[in-house]
N, C-alpha and C positions, 0 to 999 in steps of 0.2 A: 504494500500500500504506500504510495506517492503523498506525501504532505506537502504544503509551500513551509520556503523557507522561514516564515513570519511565527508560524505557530512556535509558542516557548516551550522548553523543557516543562515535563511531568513529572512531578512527583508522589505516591501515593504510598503511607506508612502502615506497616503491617508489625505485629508484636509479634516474632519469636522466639518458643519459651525454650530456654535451655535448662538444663539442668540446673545451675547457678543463681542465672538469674534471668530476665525477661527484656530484650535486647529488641530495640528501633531497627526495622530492616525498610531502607526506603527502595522502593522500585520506582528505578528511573527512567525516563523515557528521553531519546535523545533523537535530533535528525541527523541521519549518517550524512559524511560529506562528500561520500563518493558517490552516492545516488539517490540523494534527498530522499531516505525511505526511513520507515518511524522504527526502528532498535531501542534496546532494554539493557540494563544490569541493575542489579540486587547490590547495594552497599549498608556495609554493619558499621558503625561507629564504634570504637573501643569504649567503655566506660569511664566515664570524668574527661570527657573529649574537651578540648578546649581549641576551637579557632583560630587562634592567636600564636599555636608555639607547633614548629614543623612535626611531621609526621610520617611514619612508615607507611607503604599500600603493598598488602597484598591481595594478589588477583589469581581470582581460581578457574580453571575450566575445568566444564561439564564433561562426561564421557558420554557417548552414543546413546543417542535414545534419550540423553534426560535435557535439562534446560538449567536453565539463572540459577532455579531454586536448588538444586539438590546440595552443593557445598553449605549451601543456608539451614536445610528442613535435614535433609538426611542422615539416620543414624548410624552408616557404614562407618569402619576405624576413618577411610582417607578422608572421610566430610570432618569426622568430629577432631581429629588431628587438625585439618586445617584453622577450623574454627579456635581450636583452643590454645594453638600457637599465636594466632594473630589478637585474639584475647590477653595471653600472657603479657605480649609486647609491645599491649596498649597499639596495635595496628589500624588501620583503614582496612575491612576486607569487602573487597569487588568479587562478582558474580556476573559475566557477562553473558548474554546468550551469546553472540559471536556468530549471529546468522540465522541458528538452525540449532536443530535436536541433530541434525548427522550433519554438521561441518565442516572438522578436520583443516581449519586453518587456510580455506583457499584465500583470493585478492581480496575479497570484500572485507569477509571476515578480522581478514590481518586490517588492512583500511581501517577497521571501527575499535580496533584494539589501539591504534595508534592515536587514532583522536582522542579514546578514553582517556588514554594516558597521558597525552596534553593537559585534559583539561584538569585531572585529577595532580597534576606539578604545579597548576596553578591552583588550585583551590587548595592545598594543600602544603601549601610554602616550600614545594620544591624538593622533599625529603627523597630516600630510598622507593624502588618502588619493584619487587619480587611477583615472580611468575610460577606456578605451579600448575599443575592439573592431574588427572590420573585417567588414562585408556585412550578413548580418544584426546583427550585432555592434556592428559600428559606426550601425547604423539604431537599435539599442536601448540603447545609449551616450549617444545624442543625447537619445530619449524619456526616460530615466530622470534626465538633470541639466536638465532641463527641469521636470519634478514636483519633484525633490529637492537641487535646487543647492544648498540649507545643508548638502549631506554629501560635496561634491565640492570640492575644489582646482585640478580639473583635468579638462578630457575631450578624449580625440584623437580621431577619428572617421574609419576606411578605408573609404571604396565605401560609405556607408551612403543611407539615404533621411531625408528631413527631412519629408516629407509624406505621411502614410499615406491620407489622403480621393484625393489624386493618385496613388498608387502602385497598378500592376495586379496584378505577380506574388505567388507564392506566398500567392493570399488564403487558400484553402482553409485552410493553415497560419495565418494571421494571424485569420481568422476564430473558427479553436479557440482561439487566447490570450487576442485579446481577449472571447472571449464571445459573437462574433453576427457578421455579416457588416456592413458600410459602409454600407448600405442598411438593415439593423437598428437598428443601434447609430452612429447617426455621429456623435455627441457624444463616444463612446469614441474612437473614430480620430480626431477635431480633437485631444480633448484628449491623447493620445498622440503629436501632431506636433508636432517642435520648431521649428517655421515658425513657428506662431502664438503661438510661447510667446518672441520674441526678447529680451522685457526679465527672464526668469530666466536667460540665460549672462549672468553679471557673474565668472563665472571664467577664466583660461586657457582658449580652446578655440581647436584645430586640426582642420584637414579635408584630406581626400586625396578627391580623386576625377577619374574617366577621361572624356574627353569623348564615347568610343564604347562606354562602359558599354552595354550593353542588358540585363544583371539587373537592377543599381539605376542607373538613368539620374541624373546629377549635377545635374537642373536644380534641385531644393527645396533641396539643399545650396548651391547657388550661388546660392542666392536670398539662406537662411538667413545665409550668409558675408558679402552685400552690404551687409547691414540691420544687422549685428554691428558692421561694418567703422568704423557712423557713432558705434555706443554702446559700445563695449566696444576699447582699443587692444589687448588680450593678445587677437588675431583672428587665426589663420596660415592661410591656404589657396593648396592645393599644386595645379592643375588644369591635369591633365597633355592637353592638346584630343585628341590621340592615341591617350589609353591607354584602355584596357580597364579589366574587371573586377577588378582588383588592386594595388598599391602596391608599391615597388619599397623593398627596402632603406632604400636612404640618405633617402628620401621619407619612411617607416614613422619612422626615428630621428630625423628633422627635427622631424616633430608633437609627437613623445612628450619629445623635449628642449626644446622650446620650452613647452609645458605641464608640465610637470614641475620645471624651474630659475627659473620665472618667482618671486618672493618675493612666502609668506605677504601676503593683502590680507585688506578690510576686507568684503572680496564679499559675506561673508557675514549681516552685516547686515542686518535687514529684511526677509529671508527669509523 
């Protein structure tokens, strides 16, 4: 749906209860700038938020199939990890749809992740600003500080894929994001994998992934984790030979503190 450019930002507040306590979740409504069309993210404010003094942002993506809410509503360990790191450290946390329930980080997508993040440097006096996700989430977490590591601090990555030219599932889905299928378009899918792209993480970056994965198999992540290991020491990878398609807890809050506490560098540089 096409809006003009005139109509303002939305906001509408919803209480969600967490175990603790009972937290302001605004759903925001924004006009994308690549194609004047009405997009969303979900923002938590930390407790005792105060306007006036800079701030951390972390931003979650959705895995397939789900939207804005789930790092917000959902009682899996990667939702409540995230939440309760960005809780701890008094953070900004974002919840973007990023398009779609199956997006996987194509142009638009990345387009409205980029503007988020404008406007959240400005609202927000310019502080750190961390990237995580988990499935598809975490596979589009990887491709976006890959293109854009001058806007990241940080990226953690759950179950994701590091190579979409290697990757089988959900093409159909991947297909409509990026534009055209692998056989179409495969300079889009190279240049959207963060395999090939090893000398743009010069940030914090942590991986989670399961050795009996069969949605997103760990092998491009564990490639990606090898090659980092030699260039980059802020490297954390968690590879559990056993696990499956998901991240446990204590796993989930190991990445996201280990990317997150790391201090302001020079990463950015050059970029």
């Amino acid at each position: 749906m096409k809006i003009p450019k005139s109509i303002p930002i939305l906001t509408l507040v919803f209480f969600a209860a967490f175990a603790d306590a009972a937290i302001a979740a605004e759903d925001i409504t924004f006009v994308a700038s690549v194609d004047q069309t009405e997009q969303r993210y979900v923002q938590l404010l930390p407790p005792d938020f105060h306007t006036n003094e800079p701030t951390d942002v972390l931003i979650a993506l959705h895995g397939h199939g789900s939207d804005r809410w789930q790092f917000i509503r959902q009682n899996r360990d990667e939702c409540r990890a995230v939440r309760d790191v960005a809780r701890k450290h008094g953070m900004v946390l974002i919840s973007p749809d990023y398009r779609a329930k199956t997006s996987w980080m194509g142009p638009k997508a990345e387009a409205d992740l980029v503007q988020i993040i404008g406007e959240l440097k400005r609202n927000f006096s310019g502080r750190r600003v961390f990237l995580c996700g988990a499935s598809m989430g975490g596979a589009s977490c990887l491709t976006f500080a890959a293109l854009h590591p001058e806007l990241l601090d940080g990226v953690a990555s759950m179950n994701g894929t590091a190579n979409h030219l290697d990757y089988e599932n959900f093409q159909a889905a991947i297909a409509q994001s990026f534009g055209g299928s692998k056989t179409e378009i495969p300079d889009e899918y190279k240049k959207r994998s963060a395999e090939f792209r090893p000398e743009r993480f010069t940030m914090p970056v942590a991986f989670t992934v399961g050795g009996r994965d069969r949605s997103v198999p760990p092998d491009s992540v564990l490639r990606l984790a090898t090659k980092l290991k030699t260039t980059n020491k802020n490297t954390l990878l968690i590879h559990r030979e056993n696990g499956g398609h998901s991240t446990t807890y204590a796993d989930a809050v190991r990445i996201l503190e280990f990317v997150t506490q790391k201090k302001p560098s020079d990463h950015r540089k050059g970029n």
